[in-house]
PDBQT receptor file of N, H, CA, C and O in Angstrom, charges set to zero:
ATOM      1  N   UNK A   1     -41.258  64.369  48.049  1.00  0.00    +0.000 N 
ATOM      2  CA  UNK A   1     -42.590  64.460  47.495  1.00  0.00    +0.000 C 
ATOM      3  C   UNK A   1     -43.205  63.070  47.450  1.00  0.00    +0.000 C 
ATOM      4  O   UNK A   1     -42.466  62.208  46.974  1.00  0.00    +0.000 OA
ATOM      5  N   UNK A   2     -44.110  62.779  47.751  1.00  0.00    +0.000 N 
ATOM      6  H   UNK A   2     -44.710  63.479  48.138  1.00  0.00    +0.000 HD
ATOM      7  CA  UNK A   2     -45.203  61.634  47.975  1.00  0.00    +0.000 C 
ATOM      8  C   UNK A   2     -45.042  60.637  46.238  1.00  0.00    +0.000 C 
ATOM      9  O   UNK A   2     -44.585  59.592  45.775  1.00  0.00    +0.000 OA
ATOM     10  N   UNK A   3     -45.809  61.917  45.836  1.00  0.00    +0.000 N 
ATOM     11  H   UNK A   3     -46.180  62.765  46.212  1.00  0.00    +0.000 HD
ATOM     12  CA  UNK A   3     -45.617  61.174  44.567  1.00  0.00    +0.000 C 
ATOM     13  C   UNK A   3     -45.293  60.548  43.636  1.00  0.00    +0.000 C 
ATOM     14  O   UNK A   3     -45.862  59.859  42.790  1.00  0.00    +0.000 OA
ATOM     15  N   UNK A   4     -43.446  61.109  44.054  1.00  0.00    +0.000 N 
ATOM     16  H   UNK A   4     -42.984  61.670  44.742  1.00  0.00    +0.000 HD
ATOM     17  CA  UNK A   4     -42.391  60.531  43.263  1.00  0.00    +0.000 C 
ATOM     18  C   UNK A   4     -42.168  58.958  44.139  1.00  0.00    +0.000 C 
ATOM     19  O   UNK A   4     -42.036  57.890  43.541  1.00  0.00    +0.000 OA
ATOM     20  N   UNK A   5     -42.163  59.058  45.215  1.00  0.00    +0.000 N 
ATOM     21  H   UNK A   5     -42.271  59.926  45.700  1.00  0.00    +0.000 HD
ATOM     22  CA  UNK A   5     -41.844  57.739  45.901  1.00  0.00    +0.000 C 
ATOM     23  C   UNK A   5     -42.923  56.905  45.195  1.00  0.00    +0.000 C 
ATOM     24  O   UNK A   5     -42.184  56.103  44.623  1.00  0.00    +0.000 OA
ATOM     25  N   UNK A   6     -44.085  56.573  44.869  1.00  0.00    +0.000 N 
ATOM     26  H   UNK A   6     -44.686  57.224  45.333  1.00  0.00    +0.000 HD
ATOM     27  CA  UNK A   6     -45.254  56.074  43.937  1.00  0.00    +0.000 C 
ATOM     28  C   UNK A   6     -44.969  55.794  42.710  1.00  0.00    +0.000 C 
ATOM     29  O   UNK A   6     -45.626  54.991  42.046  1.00  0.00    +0.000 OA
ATOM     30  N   UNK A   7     -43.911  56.458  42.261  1.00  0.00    +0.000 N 
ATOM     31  H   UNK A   7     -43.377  57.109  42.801  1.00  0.00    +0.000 HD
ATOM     32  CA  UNK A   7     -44.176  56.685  40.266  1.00  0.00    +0.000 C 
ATOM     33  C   UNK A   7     -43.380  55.498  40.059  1.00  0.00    +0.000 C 
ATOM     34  O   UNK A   7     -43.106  55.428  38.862  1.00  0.00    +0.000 OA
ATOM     35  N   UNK A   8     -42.904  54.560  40.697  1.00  0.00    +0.000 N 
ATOM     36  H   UNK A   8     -43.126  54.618  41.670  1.00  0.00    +0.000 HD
ATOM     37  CA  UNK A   8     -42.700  53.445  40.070  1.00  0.00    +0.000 C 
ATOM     38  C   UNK A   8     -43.503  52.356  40.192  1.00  0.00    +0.000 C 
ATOM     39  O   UNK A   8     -43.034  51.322  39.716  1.00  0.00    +0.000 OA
ATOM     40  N   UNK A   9     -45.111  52.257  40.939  1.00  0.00    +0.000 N 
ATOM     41  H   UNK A   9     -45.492  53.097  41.325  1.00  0.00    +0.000 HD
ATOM     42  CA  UNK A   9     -45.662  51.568  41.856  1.00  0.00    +0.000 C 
ATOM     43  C   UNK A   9     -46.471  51.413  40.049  1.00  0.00    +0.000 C 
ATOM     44  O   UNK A   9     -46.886  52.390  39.426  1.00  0.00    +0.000 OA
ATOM     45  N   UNK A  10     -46.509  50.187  39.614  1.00  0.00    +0.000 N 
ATOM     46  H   UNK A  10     -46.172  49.393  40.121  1.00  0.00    +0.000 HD
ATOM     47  CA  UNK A  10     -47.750  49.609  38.889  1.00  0.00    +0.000 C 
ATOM     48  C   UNK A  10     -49.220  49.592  39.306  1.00  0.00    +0.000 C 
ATOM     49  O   UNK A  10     -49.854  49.116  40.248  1.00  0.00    +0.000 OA
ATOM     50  N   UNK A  11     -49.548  50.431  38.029  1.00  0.00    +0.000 N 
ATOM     51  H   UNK A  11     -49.033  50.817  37.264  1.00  0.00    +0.000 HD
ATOM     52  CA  UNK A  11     -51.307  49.802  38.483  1.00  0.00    +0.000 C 
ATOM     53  C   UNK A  11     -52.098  49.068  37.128  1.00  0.00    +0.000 C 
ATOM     54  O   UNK A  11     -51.840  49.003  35.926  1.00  0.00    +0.000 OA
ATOM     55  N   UNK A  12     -53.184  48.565  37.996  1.00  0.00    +0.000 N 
ATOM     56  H   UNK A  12     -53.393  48.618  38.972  1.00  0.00    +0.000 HD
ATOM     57  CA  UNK A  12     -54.013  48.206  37.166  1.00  0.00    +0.000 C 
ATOM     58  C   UNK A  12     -55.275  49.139  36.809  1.00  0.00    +0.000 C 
ATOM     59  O   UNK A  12     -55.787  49.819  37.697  1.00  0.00    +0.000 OA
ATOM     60  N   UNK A  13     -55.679  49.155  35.724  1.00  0.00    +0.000 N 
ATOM     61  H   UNK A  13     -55.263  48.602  35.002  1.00  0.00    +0.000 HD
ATOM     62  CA  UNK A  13     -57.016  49.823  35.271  1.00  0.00    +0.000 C 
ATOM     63  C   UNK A  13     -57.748  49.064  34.788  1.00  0.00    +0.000 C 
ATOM     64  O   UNK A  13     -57.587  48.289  33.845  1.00  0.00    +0.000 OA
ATOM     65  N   UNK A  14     -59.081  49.372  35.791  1.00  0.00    +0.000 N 
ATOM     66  H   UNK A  14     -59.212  50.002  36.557  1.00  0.00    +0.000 HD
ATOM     67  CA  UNK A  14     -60.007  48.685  35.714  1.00  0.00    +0.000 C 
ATOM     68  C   UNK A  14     -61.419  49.443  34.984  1.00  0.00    +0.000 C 
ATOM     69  O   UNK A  14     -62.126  50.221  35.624  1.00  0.00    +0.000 OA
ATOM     70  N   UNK A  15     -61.615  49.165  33.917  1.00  0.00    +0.000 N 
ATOM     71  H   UNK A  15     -61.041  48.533  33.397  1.00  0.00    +0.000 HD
ATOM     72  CA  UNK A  15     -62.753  50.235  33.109  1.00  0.00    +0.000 C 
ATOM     73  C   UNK A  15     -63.681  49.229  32.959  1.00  0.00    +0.000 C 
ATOM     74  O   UNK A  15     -63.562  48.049  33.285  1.00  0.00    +0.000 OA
ATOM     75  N   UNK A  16     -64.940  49.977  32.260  1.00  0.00    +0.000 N 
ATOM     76  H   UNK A  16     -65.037  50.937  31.995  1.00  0.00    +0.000 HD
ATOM     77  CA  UNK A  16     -66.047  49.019  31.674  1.00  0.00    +0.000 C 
ATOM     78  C   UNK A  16     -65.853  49.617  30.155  1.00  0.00    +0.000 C 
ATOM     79  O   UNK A  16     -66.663  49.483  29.238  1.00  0.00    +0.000 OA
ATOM     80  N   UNK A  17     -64.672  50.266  30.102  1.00  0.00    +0.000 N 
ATOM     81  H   UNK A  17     -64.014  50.375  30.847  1.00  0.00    +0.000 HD
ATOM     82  CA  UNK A  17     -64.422  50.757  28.786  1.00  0.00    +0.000 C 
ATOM     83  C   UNK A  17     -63.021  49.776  28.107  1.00  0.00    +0.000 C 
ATOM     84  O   UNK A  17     -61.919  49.792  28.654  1.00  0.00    +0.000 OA
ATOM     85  N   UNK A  18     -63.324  48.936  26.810  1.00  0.00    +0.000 N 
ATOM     86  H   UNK A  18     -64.220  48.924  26.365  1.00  0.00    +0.000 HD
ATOM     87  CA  UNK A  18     -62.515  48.495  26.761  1.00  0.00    +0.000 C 
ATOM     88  C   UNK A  18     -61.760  48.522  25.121  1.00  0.00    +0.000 C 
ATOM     89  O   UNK A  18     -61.021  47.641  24.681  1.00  0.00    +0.000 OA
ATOM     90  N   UNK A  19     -62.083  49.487  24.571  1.00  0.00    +0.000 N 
ATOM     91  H   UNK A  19     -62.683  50.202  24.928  1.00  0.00    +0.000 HD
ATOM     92  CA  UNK A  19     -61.780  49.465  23.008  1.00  0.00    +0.000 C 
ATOM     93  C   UNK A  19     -60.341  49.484  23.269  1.00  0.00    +0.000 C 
ATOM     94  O   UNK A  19     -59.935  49.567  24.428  1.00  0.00    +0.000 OA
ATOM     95  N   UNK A  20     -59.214  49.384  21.865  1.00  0.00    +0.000 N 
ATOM     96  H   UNK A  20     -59.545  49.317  20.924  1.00  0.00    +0.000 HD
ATOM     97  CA  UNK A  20     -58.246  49.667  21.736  1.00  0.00    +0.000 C 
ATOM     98  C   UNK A  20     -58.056  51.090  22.068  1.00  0.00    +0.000 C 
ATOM     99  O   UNK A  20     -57.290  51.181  23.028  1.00  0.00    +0.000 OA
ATOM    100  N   UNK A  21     -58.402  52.066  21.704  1.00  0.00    +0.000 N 
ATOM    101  H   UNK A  21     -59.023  51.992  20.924  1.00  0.00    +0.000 HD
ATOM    102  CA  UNK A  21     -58.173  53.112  22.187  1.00  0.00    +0.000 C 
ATOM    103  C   UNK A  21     -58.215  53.605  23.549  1.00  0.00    +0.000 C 
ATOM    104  O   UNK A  21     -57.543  54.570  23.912  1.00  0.00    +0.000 OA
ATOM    105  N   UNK A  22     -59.124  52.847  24.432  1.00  0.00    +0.000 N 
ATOM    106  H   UNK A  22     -59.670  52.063  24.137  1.00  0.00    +0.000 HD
ATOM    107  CA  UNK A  22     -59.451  52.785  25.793  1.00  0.00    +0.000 C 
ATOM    108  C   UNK A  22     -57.876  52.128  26.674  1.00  0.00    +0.000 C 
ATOM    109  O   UNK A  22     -57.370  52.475  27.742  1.00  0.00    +0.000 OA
ATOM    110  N   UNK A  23     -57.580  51.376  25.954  1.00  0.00    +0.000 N 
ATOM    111  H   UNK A  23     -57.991  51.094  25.086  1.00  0.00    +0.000 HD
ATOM    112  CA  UNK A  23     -56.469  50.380  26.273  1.00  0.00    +0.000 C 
ATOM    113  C   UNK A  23     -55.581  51.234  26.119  1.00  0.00    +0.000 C 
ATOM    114  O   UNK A  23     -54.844  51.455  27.079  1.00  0.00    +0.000 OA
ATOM    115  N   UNK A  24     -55.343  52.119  24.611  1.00  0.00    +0.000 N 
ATOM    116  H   UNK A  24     -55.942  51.939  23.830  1.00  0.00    +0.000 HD
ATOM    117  CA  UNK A  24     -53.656  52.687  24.893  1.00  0.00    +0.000 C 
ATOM    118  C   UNK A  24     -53.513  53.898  25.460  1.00  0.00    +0.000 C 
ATOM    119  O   UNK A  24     -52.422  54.454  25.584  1.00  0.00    +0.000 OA
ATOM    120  N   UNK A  25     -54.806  54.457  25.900  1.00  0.00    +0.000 N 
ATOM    121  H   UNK A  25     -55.692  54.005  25.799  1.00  0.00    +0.000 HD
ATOM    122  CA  UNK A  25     -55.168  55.624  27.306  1.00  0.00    +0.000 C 
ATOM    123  C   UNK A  25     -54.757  55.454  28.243  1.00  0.00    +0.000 C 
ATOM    124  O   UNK A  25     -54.116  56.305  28.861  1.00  0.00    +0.000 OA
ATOM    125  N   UNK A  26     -55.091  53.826  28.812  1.00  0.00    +0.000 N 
ATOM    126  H   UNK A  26     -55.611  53.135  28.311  1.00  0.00    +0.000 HD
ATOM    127  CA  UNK A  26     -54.356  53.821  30.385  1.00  0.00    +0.000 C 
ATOM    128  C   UNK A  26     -52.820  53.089  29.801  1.00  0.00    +0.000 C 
ATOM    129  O   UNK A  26     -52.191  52.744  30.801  1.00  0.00    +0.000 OA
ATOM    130  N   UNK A  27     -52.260  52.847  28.883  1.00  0.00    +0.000 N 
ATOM    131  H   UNK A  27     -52.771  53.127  28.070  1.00  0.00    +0.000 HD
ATOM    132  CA  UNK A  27     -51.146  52.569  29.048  1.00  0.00    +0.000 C 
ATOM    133  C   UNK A  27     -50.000  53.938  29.115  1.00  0.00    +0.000 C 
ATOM    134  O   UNK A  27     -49.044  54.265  29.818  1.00  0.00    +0.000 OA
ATOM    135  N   UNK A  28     -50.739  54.479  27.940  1.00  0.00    +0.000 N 
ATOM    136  H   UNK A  28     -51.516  54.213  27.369  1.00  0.00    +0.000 HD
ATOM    137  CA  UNK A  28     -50.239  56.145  28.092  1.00  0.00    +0.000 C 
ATOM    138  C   UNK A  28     -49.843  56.990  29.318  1.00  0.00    +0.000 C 
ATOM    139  O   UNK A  28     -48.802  57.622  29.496  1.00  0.00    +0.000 OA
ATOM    140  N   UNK A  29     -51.267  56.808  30.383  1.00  0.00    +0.000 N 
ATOM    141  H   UNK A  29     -52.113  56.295  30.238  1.00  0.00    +0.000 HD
ATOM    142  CA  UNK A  29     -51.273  57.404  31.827  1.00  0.00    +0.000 C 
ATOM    143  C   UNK A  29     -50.439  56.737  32.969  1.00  0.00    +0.000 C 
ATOM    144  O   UNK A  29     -50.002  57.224  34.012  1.00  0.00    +0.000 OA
ATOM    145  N   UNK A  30     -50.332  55.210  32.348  1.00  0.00    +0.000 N 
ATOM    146  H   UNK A  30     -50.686  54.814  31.501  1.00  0.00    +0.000 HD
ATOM    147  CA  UNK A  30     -49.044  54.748  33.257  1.00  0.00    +0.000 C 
ATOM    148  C   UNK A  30     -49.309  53.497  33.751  1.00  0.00    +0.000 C 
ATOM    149  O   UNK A  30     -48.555  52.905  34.523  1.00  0.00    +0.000 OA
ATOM    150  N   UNK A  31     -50.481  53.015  33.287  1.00  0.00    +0.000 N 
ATOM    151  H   UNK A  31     -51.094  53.496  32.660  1.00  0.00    +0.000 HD
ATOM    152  CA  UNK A  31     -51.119  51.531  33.708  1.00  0.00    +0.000 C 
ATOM    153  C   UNK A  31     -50.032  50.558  33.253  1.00  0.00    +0.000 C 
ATOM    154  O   UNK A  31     -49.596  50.592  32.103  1.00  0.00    +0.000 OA
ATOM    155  N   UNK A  32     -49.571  49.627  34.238  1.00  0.00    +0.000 N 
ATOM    156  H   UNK A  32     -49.926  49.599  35.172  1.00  0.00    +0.000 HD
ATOM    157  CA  UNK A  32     -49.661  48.431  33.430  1.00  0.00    +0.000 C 
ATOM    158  C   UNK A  32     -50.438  47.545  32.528  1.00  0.00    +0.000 C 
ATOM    159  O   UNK A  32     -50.111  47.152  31.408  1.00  0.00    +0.000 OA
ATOM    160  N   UNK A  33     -51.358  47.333  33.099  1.00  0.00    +0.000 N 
ATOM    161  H   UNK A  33     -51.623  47.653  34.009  1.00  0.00    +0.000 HD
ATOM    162  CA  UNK A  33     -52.584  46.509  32.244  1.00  0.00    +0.000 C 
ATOM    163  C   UNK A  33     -53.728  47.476  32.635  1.00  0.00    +0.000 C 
ATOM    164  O   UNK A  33     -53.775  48.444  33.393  1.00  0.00    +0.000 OA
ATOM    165  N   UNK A  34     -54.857  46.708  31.647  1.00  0.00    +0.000 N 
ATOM    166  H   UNK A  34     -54.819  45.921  31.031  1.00  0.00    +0.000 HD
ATOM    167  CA  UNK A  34     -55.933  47.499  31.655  1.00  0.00    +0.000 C 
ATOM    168  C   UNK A  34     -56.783  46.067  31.579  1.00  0.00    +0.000 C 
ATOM    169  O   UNK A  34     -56.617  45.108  30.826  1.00  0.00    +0.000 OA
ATOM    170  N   UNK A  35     -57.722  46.275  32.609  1.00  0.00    +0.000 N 
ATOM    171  H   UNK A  35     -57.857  47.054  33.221  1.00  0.00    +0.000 HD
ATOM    172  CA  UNK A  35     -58.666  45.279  32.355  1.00  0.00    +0.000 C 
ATOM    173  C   UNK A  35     -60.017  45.821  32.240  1.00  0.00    +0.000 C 
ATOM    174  O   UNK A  35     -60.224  46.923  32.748  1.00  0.00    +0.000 OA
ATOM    175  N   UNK A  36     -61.459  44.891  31.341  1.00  0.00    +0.000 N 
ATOM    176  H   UNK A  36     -61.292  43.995  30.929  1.00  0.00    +0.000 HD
ATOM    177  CA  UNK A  36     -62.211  45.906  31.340  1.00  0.00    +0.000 C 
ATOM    178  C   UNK A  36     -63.769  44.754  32.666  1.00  0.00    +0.000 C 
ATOM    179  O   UNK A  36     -63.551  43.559  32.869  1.00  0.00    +0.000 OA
ATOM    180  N   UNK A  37     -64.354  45.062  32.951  1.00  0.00    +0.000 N 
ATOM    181  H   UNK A  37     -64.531  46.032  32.786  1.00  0.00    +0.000 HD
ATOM    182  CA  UNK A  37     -65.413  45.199  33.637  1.00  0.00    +0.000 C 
ATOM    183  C   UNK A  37     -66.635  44.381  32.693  1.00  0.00    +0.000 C 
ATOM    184  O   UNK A  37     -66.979  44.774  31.578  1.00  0.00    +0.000 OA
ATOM    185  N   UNK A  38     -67.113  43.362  33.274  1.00  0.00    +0.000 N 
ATOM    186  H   UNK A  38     -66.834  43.042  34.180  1.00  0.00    +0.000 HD
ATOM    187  CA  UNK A  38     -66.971  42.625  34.889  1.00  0.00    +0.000 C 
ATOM    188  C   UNK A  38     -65.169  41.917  34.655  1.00  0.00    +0.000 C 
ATOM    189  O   UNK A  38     -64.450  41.566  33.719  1.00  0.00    +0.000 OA
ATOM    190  N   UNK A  39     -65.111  41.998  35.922  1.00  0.00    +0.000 N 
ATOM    191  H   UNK A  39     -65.695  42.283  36.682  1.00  0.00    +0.000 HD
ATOM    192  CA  UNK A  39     -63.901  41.595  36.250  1.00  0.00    +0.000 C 
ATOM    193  C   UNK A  39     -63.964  40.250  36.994  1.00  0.00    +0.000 C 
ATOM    194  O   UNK A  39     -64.628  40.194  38.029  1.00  0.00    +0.000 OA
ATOM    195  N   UNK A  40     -63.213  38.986  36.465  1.00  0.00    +0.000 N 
ATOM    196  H   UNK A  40     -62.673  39.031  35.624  1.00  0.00    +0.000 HD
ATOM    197  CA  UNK A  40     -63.008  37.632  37.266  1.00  0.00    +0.000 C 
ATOM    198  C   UNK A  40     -62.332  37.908  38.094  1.00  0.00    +0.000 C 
ATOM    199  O   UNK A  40     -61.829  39.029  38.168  1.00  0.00    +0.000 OA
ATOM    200  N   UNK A  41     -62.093  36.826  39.086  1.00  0.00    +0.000 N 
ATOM    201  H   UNK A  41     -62.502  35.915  39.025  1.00  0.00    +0.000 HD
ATOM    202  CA  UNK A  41     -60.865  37.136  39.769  1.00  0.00    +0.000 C 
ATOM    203  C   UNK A  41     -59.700  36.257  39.211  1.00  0.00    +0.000 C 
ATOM    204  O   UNK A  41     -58.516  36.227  39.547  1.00  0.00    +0.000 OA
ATOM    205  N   UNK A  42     -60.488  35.441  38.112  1.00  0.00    +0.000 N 
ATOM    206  H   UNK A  42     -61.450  35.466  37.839  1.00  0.00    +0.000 HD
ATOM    207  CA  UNK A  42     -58.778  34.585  37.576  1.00  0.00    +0.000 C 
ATOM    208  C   UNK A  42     -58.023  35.262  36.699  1.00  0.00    +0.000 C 
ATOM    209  O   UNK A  42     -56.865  35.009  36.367  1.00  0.00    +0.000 OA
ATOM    210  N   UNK A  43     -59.124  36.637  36.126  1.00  0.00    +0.000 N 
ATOM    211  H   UNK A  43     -60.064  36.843  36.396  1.00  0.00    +0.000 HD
ATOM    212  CA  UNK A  43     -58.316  37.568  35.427  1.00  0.00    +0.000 C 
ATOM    213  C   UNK A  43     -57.672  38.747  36.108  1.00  0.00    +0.000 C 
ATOM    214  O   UNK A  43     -56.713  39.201  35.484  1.00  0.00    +0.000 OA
ATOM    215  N   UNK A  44     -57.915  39.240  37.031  1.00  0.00    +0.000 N 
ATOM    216  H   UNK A  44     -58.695  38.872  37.538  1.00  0.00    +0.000 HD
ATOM    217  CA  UNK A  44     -57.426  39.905  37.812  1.00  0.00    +0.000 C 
ATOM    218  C   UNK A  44     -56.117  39.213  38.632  1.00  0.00    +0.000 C 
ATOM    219  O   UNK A  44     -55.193  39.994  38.857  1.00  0.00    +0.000 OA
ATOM    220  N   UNK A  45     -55.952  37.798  39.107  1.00  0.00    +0.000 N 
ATOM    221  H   UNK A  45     -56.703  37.164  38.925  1.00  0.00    +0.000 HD
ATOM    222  CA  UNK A  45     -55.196  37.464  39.414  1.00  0.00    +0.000 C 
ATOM    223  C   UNK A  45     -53.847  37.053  38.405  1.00  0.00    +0.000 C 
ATOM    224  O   UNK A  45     -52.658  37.244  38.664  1.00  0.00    +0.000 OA
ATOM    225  N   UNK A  46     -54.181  36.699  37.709  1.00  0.00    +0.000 N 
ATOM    226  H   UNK A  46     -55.147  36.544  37.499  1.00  0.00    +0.000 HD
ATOM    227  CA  UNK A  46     -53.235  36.952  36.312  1.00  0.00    +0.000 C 
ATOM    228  C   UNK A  46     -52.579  37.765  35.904  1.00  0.00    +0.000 C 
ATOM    229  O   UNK A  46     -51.592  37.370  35.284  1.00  0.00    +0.000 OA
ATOM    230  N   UNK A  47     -52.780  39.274  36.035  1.00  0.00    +0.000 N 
ATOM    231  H   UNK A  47     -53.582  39.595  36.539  1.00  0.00    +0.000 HD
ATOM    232  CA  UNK A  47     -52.904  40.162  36.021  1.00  0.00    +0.000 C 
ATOM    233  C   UNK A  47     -52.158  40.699  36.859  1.00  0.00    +0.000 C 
ATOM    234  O   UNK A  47     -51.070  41.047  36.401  1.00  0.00    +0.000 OA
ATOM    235  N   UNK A  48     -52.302  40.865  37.734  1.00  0.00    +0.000 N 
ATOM    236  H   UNK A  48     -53.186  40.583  38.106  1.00  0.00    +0.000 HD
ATOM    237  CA  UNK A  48     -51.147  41.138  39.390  1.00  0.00    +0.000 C 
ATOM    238  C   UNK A  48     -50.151  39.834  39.034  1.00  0.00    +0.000 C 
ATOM    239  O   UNK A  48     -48.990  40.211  39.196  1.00  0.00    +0.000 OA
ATOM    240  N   UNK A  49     -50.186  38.838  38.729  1.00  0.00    +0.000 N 
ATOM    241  H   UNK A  49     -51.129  38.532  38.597  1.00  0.00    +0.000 HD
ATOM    242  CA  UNK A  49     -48.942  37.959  38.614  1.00  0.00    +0.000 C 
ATOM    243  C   UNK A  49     -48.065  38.519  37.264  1.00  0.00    +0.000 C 
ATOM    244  O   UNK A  49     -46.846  38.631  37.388  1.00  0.00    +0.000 OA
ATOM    245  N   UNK A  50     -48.509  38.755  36.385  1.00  0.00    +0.000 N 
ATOM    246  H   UNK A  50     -49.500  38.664  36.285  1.00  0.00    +0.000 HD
ATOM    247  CA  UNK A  50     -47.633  39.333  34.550  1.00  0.00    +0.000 C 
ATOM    248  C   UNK A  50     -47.090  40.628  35.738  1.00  0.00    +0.000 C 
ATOM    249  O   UNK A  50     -45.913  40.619  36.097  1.00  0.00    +0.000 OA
ATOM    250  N   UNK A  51     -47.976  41.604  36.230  1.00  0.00    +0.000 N 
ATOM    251  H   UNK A  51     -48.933  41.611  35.939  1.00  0.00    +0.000 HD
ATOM    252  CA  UNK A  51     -47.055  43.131  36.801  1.00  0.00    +0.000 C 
ATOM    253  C   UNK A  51     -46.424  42.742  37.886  1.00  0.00    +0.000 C 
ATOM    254  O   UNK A  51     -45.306  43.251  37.808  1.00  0.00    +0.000 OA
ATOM    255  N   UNK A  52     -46.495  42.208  38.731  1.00  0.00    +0.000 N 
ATOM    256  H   UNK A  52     -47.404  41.794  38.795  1.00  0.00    +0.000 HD
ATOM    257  CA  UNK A  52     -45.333  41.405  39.805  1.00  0.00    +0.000 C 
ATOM    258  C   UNK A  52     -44.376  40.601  38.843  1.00  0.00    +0.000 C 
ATOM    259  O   UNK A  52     -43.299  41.093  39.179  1.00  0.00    +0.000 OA
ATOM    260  N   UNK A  53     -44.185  40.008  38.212  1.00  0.00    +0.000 N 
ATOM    261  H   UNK A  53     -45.060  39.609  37.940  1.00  0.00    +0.000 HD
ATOM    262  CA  UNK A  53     -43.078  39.296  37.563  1.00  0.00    +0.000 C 
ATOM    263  C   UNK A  53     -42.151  40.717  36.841  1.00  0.00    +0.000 C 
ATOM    264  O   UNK A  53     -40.928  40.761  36.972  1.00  0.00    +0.000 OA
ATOM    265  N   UNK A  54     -42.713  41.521  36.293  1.00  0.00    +0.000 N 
ATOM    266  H   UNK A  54     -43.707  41.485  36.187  1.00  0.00    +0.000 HD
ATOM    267  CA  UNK A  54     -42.049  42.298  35.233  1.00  0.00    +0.000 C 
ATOM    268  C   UNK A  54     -41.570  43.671  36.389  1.00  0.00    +0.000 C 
ATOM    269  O   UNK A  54     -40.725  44.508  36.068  1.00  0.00    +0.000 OA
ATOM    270  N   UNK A  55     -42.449  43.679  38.034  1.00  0.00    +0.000 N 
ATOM    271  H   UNK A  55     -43.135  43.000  38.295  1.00  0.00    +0.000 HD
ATOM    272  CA  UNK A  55     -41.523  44.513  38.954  1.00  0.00    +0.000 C 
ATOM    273  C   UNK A  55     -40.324  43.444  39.605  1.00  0.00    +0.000 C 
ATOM    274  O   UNK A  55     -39.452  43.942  40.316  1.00  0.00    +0.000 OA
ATOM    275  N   UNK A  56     -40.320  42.590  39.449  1.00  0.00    +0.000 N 
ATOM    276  H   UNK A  56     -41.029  42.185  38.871  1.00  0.00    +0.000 HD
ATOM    277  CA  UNK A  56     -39.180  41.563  39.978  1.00  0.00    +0.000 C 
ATOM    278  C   UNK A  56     -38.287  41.608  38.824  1.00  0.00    +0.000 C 
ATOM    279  O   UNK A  56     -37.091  41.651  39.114  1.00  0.00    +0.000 OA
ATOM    280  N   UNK A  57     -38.578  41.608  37.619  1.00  0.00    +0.000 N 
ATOM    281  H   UNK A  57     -39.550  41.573  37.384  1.00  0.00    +0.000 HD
ATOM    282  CA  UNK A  57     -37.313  42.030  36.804  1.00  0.00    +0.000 C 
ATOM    283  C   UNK A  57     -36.155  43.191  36.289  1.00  0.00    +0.000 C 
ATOM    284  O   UNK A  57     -35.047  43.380  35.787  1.00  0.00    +0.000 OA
ATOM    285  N   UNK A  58     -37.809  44.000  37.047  1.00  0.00    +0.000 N 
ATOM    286  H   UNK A  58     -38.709  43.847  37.455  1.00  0.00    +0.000 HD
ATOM    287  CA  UNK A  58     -37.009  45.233  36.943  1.00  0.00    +0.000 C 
ATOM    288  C   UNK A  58     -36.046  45.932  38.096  1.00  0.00    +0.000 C 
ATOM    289  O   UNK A  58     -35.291  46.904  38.112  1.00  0.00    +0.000 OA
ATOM    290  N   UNK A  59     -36.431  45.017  38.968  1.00  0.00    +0.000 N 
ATOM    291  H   UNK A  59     -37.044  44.228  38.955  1.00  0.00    +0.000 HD
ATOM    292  CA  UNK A  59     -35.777  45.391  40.208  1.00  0.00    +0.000 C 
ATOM    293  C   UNK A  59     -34.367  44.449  40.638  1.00  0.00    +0.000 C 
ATOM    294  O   UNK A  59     -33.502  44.558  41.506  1.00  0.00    +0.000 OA
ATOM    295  N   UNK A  60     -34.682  43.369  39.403  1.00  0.00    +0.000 N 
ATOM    296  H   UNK A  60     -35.385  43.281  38.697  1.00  0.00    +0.000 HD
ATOM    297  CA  UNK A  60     -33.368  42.292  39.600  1.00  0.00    +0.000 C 
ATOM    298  C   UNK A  60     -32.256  42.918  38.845  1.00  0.00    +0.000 C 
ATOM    299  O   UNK A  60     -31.054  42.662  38.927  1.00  0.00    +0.000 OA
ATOM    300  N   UNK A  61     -33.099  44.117  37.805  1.00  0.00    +0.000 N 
ATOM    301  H   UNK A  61     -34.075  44.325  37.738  1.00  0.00    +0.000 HD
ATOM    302  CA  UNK A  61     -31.761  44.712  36.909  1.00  0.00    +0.000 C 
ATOM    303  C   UNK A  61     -30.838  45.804  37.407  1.00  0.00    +0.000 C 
ATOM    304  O   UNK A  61     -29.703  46.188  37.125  1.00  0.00    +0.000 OA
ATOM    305  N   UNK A  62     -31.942  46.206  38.401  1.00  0.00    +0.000 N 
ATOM    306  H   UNK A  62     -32.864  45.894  38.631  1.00  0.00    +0.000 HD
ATOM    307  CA  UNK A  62     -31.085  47.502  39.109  1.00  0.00    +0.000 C 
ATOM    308  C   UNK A  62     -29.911  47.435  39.901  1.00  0.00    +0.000 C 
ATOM    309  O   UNK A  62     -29.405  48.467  40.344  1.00  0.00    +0.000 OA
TER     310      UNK A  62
């Protein structure tokens, strides 16, 4: 199944919605981070570096 090969793949969410509650929605659904809109790119790049470090750890444990 497609999907399952995916379900370990991190994402980011990108909203213009950004309350706490907005935040523990996409963590709930499976986000790594949630960023909200307008988006930098020094925050976005930050961002892909914290979820790349924490898939390199998780993959150093396996």
């Amino acid at each position: 199944h497609e999907l399952r090969k995916t379900r370990d793949t991190p994402g980011i969410a990108m909203s213009g919605f950004g309350s706490d509650e907005d935040v523990r929605s996409s963590r709930s659904a499976g986000f790594a981070e949630h960023l909200t809109k307008p988006i930098n790119y020094r925050t976005l790049e930050e961002a892909i570096q914290r979820v790349g470090a924490r898939c390199e750890g998780a993959a150093a444990a396996r």
